[in-house]
C-alpha positions as CSV (number, residue, x, y, z in Angstrom):
1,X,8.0,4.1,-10.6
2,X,4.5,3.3,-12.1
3,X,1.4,2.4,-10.4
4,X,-2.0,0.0,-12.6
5,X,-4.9,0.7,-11.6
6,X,-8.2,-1.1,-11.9
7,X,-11.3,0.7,-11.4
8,X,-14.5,-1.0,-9.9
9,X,-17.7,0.2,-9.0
10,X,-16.7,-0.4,-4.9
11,X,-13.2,-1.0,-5.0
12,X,-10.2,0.6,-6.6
13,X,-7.2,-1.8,-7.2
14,X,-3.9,-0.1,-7.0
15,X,0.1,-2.2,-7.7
16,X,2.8,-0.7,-8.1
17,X,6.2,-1.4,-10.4
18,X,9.8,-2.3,-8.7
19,X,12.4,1.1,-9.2
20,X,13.5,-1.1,-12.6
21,X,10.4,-1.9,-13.6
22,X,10.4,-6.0,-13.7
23,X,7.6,-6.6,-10.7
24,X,4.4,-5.2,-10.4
25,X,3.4,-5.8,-6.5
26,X,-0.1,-5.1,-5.1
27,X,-0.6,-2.1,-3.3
28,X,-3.7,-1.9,-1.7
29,X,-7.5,-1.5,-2.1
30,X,-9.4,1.5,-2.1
31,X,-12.8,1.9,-1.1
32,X,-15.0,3.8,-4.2
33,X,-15.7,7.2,-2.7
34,X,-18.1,8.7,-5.1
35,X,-19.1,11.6,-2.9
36,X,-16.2,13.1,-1.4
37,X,-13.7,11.4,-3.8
38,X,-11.0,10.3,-1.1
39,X,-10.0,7.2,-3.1
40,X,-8.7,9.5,-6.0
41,X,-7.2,11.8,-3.1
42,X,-5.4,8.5,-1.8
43,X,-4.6,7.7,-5.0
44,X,-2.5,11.3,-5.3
45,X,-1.1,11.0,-1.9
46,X,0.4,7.5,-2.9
47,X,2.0,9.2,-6.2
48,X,3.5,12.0,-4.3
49,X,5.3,9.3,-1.5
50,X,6.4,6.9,-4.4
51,X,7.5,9.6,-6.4
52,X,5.1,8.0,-9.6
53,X,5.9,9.0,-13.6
54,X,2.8,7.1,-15.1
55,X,-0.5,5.7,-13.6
56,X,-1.9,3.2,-16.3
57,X,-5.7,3.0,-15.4
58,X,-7.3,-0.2,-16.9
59,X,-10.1,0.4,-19.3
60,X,-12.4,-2.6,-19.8
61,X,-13.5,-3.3,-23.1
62,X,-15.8,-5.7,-24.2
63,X,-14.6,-9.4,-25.6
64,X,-15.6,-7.4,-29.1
65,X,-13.3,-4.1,-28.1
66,X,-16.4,-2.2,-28.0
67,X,-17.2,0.5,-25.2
68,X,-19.1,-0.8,-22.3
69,X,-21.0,1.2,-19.3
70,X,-17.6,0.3,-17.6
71,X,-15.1,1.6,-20.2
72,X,-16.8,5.1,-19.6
73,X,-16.4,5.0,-15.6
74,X,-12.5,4.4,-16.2
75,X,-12.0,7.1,-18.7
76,X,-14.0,8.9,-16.1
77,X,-11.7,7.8,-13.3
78,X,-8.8,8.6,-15.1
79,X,-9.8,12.1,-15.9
80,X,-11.1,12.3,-12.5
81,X,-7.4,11.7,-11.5
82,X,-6.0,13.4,-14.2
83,X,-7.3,16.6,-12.6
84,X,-6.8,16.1,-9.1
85,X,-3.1,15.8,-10.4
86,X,-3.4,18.9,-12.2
87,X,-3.9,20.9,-9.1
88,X,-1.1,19.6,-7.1
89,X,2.7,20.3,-7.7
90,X,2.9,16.3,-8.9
91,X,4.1,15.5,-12.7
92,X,2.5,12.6,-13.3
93,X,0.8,11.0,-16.8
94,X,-2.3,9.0,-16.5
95,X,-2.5,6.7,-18.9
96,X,-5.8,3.8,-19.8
97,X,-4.6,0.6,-21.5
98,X,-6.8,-2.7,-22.6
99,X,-7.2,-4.7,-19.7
100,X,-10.1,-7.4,-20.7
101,X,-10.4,-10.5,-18.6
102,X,-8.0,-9.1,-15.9
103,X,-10.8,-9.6,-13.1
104,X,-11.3,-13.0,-14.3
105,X,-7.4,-14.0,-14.6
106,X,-7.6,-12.2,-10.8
107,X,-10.2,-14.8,-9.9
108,X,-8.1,-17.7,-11.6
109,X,-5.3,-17.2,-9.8
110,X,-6.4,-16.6,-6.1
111,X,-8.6,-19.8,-6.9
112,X,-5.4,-22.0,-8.0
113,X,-3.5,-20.5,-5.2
114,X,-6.0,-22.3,-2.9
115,X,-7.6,-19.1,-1.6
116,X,-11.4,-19.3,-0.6
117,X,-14.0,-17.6,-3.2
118,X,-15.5,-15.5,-0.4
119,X,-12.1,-14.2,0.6
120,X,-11.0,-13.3,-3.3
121,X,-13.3,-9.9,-3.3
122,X,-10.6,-8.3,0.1
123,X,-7.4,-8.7,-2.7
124,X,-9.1,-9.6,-6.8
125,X,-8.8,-5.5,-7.3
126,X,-5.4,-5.6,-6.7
127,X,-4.5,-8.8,-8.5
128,X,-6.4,-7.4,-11.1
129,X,-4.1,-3.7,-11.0
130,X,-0.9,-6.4,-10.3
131,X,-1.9,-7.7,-14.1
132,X,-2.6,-4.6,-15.9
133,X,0.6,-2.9,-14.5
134,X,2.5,-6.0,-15.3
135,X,1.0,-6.3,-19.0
136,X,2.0,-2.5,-19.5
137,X,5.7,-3.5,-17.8
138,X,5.7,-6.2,-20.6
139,X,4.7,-4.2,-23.7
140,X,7.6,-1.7,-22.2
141,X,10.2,-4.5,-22.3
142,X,8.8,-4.9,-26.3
143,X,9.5,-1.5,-26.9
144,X,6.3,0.4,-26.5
145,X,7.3,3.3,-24.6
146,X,4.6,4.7,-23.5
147,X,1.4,2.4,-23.5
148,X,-2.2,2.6,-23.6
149,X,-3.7,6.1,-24.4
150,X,-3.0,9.8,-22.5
151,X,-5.6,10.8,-20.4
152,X,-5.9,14.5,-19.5
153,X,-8.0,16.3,-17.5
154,X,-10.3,17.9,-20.0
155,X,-11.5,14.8,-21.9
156,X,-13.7,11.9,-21.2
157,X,-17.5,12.5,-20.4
158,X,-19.0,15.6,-19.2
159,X,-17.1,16.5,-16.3
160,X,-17.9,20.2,-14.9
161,X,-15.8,21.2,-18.0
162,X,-12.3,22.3,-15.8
């Protein structure tokens, strides 16, 4: 099973794939925790109980492909989770793949689907994570294996160097 990921300054998004890997499904929304970090601890729990082999964390670029304020708090975020993965027991790959315009595709399709503009902010995180994990479900069916680029725990921005 794989879970997407999209990463917000308030919200994290979280789908996850069918056991065949067709269907990406929303999950739920996690409240940012930048203190205490309990939305990367949910985040762990929920790969432990579904028994998860990759996490593909989206990494917004901008329209040019260029490295935003943004694309460094998701490379964070994924070494953030990266390590927190490291010191359990679980075997899981976190992975960052391309996922420009996803929040506004989110907002495009809970808009055609009738739903209210003030309502779109409770569920756009996890439309948004349904579309990046189904985009990475898609480049598996044309034969990328493993998509998007390995994040481990070591890399990406200062850290505290573990």
């Amino acid at each position: 099973m794989l879970l997407g990921v999209d990463v917000g300054m308030a919200r994290v998004g979280v789908a996850a794939s069918d056991r065949h890997g067709v269907l990406a499904t929303p999950v739920k929304t996690l409240k940012r925790d930048l203190k205490k970090s309990s939305d990367i601890s949910m985040l762990v729990k929920l790969v432990q109980e579904r028994e998860v082999a990759q996490i593909f964390v989206g990494l917004p670029r901008s329209m040019s492909g260029g490295e935003t304020a943004s694309t460094t708090m998701a490379r964070d975020y994924a070494r953030d989770l990266a390590k927190a993965l490291a010191r359990t027991d679980v075997v899981a790959e976190v992975r960052l793949v391309d996922e420009r315009l996803t929040t506004v595709s989110a907002h495009r399709a809970l808009h055609q689907a009738g739903l209210d503009g003030r309502k779109h902010r409770a569920v756009v995180d996890q439309v948004a994570a349904v579309e990046i994990l189904q985009q990475v479900l898609e480049m598996r069916r044309n034969g990328q294996i493993d998509p998007g680029q390995l994040a481990k725990a070591h890399e990406y921005g200062s850290g505290d160097g573990s």
